[in-house]
N, C-alpha and C positions, 0 to 999 in steps of 0.2 A: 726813209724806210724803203727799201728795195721793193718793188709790184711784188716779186715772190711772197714777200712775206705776208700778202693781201689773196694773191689772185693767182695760181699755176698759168696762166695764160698773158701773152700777151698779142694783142691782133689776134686773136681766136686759135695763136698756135701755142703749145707747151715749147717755148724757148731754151735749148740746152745749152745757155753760155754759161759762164762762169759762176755770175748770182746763183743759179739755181742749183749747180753744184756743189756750193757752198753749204747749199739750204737743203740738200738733197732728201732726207728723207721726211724733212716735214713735208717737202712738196709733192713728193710721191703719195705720201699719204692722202694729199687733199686729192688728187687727181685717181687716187685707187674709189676715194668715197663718191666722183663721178662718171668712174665705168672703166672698163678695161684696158679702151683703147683712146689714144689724140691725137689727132694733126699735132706735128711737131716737126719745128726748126733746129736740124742738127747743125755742127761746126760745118764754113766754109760756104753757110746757106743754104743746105741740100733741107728738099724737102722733106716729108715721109709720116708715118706713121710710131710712134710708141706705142710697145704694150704694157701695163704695169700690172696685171692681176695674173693670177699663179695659174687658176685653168686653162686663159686662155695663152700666156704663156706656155706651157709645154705643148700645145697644141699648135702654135706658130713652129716651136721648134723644130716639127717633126711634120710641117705640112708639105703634103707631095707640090705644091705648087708654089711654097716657097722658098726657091734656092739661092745660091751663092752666085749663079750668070748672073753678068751686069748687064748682057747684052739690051734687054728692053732697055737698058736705065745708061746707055752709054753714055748718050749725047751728052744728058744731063749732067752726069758725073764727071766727064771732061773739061764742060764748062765751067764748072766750079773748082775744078783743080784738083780732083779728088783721084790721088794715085796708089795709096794703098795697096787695095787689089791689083797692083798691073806687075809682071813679072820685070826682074830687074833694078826698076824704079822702087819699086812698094816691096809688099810682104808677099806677092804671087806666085805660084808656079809650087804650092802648097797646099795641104789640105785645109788648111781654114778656108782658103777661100774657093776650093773647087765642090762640085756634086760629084755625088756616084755615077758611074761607076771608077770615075778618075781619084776622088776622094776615098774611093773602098783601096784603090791599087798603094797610092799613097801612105795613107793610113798605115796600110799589110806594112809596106817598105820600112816604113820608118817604126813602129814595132818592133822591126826583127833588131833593131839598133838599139831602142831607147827600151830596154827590158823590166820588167820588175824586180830578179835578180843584181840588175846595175844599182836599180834605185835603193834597194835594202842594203846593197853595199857601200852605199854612203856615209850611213845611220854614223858610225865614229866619227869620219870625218868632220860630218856638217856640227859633232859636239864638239869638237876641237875647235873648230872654227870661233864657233859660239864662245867657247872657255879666251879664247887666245882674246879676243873681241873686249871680252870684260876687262883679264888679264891688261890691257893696253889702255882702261879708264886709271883717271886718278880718283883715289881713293872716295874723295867725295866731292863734291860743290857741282855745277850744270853743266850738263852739254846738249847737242841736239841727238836724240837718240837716230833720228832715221840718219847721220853722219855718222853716226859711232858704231849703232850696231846691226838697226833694220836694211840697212841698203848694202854694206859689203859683205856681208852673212849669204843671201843669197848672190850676190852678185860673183864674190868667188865660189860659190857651190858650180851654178850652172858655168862658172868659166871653167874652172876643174874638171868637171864630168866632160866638156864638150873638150876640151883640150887647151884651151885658149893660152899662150903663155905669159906668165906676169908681169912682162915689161908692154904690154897690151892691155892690163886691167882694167886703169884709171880710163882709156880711151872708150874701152866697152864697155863700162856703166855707163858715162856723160851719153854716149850717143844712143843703148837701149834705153834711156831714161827720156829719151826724146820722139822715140820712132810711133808712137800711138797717140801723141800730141798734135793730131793734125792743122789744128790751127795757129800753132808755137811755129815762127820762121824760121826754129834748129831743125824743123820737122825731115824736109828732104835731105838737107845737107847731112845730116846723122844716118838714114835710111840709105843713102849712098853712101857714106863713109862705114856704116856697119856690112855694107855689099861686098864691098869693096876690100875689107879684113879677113871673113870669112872664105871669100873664096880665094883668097891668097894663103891663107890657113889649109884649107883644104888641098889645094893644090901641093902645100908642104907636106901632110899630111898622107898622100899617095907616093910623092916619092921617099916619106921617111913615116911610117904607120907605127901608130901606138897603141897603148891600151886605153884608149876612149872616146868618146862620143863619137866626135868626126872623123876619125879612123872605120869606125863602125858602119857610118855612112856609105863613107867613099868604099871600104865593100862591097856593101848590097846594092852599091852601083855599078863598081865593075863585075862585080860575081855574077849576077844574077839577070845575066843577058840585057845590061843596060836600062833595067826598066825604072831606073830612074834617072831622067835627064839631067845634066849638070845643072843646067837652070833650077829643076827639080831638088838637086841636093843644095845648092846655096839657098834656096828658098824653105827648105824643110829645116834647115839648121838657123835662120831669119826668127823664122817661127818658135821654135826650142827657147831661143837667146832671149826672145822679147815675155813670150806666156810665162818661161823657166825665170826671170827677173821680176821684171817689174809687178806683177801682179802679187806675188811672193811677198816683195818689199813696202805694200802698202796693205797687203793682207794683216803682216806682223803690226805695222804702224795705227792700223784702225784697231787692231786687239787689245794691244799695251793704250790708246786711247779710249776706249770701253772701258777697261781695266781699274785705271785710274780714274774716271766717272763712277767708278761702282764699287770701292772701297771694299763692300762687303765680299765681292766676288772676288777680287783679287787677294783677298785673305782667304777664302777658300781654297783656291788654285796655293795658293802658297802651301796650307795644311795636308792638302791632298794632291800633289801632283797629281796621281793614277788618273785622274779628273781631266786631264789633259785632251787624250784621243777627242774625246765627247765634248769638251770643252772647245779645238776648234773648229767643230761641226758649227755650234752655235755662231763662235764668233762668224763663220763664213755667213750663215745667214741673220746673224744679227747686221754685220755694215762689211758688208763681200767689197772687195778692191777694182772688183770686175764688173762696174756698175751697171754696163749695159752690153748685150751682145755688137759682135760683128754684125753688119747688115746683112738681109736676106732681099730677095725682088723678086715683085709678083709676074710669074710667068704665063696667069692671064688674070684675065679682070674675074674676081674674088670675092667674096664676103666674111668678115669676121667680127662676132658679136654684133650683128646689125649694120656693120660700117661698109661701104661700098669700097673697094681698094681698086686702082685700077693697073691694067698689065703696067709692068715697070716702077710700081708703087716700090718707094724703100719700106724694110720694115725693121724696127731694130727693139728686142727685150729690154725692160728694165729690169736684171737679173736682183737687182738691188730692192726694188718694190716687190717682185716675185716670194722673197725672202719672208718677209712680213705679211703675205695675203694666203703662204700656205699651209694649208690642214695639219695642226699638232698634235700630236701623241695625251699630251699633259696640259692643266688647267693653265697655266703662263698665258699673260695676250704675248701676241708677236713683238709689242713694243718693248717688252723687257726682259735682257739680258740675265739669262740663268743658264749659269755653265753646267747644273746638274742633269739640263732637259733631255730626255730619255732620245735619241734619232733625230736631233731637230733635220727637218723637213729645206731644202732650198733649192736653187740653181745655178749656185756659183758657178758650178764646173758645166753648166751646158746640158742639155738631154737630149738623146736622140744621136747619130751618126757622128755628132759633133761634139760631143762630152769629152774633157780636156783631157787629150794622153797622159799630160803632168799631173794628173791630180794628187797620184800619190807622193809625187815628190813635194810637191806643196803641203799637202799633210805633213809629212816626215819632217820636213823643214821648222814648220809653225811649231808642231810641239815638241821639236827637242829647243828651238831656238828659247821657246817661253819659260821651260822648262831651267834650263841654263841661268836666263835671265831674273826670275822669281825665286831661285833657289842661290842666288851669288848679290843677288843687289838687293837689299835687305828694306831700303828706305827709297821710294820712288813719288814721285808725285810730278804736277805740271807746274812749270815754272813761271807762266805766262796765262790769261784768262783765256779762257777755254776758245770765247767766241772772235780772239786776236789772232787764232789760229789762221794761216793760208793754204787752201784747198787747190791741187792741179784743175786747173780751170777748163781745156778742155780734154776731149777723148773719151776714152770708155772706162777709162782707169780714174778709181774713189781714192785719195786718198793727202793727207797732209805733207806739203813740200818741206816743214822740219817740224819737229817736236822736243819743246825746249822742255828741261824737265831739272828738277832735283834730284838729287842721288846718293846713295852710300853703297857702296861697294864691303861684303863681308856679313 
C-alpha cells in the first residue's frame, strides 16, 4: 500500500511525485481536513509550500507579495535544474511568468491578438473537428479515447487558430504534451524543439501573414513600436501552445472519466445537452486538469494562515483541492459530481491578474467536444478497471495518459 494511502506526508513534507498524483484527490482531501497550508516537495526536489483550502487560495493568488520573480529563489532553482521560467530555454519572457507592470503590457499585447471574436469563430470548426474525429472510429469494439479523440481535438484547434501547418502536427502534440513535465527527460528536449518551430513559424509568418494566431502576433509586434520583444512573441505563442492544449486534452479526459463513474450523469447530459455550459463549470471543479498553479515567491518574509514563509519561499495552489473546499450555491457536498449545480464555484482558470486568457476557448472546446461525443457514440463505458488506469505523474497537469474504453458509434 502506497504511504498516500495512509498518511499525505512523508518526512513531514506533502510529497508531489507520482503516488500522490494518482491518489490526488483523496489526498488533498486528508490534508484540506488539516489546514490550509504544507511544507511540500515539488518535482526536481524544489522545496516550498502548498495551499489546498479555497480562502486561502484566492488570497495567495492575488498577494501583493507574492510574485512570479524568482529572483529571491534563484540560486535554489538553478540548482535543481529548474528552467521553466527562463526565457528561451523554458516558457519565459511571458506573462505567466512575469509581474505587473510587465505582465499588465503583455497581457494588453497578447489580447489585441488572441480576441474573443477569434475564439467564437471557431465554434463550427472545433464541431467539425469533433464530427470528423468520430467519423474516423470504427463503428464499435475499443480504443483509447485520449488517442482518438481527447488529444487531437484540441491539438488541431489551437494548431489551426495559431497557424501551425499540418505536416507539423504530429511533432507539436508529442512535444507540447511534454513541456510542463518537468521531471519527464523529454522535458527540455521538447521545450527546445517546440522553441525552436515556433519561432521558425513566426519568422515564415512575417515574411508571408495570414489570417491567424501568429500572424496576429507578429503584428502587434511590428505595429506597435516593438513593444513586444521577439523573445516576448515566441514566448507569448510557448504559452498559447501549451495552456491552448494540453490542459484542454485532460480537461476533456478527466470529464468523459467522471462521466462514466456516474452513469446517471452521463445519461443526463445525453437527455439534455443544453446542460452542457453548466455542466463544464462542474466538471472544471469537480477533477480541473490544472491541478496545481504555476509557482509564485515570497518577496519578503510573510505569514499565511499562521505558517511563517520566508523571502524566497516557493508557493504553488492546489487549484484542484481549491475546487472541493469552495462555497456552493446548492445543498450537493463538493465530493459529488452534479452537472445540474447552479455556478459551481472553482479555480481552474486562476484569479486575480493571472486568470487564464484561454478560458473561453476551453469552455467552447469541452462543450462542443462532449456535445459531439454524447450525442454520436451511443454506448461508452471503461474497458479496463478504473484503479489500472495511468495517471501523468509529474507537473501541474491532472490527467490519464490513455483511456481505454468501449464503444458504439450511432
Amino acid at each position: 500500500m502506497s504511504p498516500h494511502k495512509q498518511c499525505p506526508y512523508q518526512s513531514g513534507r506533502v510529497v508531489l511525485d507520482a503516488a500522490f498524483k494518482a491518489d490526488a484527490p483523496a489526498c488533498f482531501a486528508r490534508l484540506r481536513a488539516l489546514g490550509p497550508i504544507h511544507p511540500a516537495e515539488f518535482p526536481l526536489g524544489l522545496q516550498g509550500w502548498l495551499v489546498v483550502g479555497y480562502d486561502l487560495a484566492r488570497e495567495v493568488l492575488t498577494h501583493p507579495a507574492l510574485l512570479k520573480d524568482t529572483t529571491p529563489a534563484a540560486e535554489t532553482l538553478a540548482a535543481a535544474g529548474y528552467v521553466l521560467h527562463q526565457p528561451s530555454v523554458g516558457l519565459g519572457a511571458q506573462m505567466l511568468e512575469a509581474d505587473p507592470p510587465e505582465h499588465t503590457r503583455l497581457r494588453r499585447l497578447a489580447s489585441a491578438a488572441f480576441t474573443p471574436r477569434r475564439t467564437a469563430d471557431m465554434a463550427p470548426r472545433i464541431e467539425q473537428i469533433a464530427h470528423d474525429l468520430v467519423d474516423a472510429m470504427e463503428p464499435s469494439g475499443e480504443l483509447d479515447l485520449v488517442e482518438a479523440f481527447n488529444a487531437p481535438l484540441p491539438a488541431t484547434v489551437i494548431a489551426e487558430l495559431l497557424g501551425i501547418p499540418q505536416q507539423h502536427h504530429r511533432d507539436f502534440r508529442r512535444w507540447s504534451g511534454q513541456t510542463l513535465r518537468v521531471a519527464s527527460p523529454e522535458h527540455r528536449p521538447a521545450l527546445a524543439a517546440l522553441h525552436g518551430l515556433l519561432a521558425e513559424l513566426i519568422a515564415d509568418k512575417r515574411r508571408r501573414p495570414q489570417d491567424d494566431l501568429l500572424s496576429a502576433l507578429v503584428a502587434v509586434r511590428d505595429q506597435e513600436d516593438g513593444r513586444l520583444s521577439e523573445e516576448e512573441l515566441v514566448g507569448t505563442a510557448m504559452m498559447l501552445v501549451v495552456a491552448g492544449h494540453e490542459s484542454t486534452v485532460n480537461l476533456l479526459g478527466n470529464a468523459v472519466l467522471a462521466l462514466l463513474q456516474h452513469p446517471d450523469q452521463l445519461r443526463l447530459l445525453r437527455e439534455k445537452p443544453e446542460l452542457l455550459p453548466g455542466a463544464v463549470e462542474e466538471f472544471l471543479r469537480y477533477d480541473t486538469s490544472v491541478e496545481r498553479s504555476t509557482s509564485r515567491y515570497a518577496a519578503q518574509d510573510l505569514e499565511l494562515a499562521g505558517v511563517s514563509i520566508p523571502r524566497g519561499g516557493m508557493i504553488a495552489v492546489a487549484l484542484g483541492s481549491a475546487g472541493h473546499d469552495a462555497p456552493q450555491d446548492d445543498g450537493d457536498a463538493p465530493a459529488v459530481l452534479d452537472v445540474t449545480r447552479p455556478d459551481a464555484r472553482h479555480l481552474a482558470f486562476g484569479h486575480g491578474v493571472h486568470y487564464c486568457l484561454g478560458a473561453p476557448l476551453a469552455r467552447l472546446e469541452t462543450a462542443i467536444a462532449l456535445r459531439v461525443l454524447l450525442s454520436r457514440v451511443r454506448e461508452l463505458e471503461l474497458a479496463v478497471p478504473r484503479d489500472s488506469l495511468d495517471w501523468i505523474g509529474s507537473g501541474i497537469i491532472r490527467g490519464v495518459l490513455s483511456l481505454p474504453v468501449r464503444y458504439r458509434v450511432g
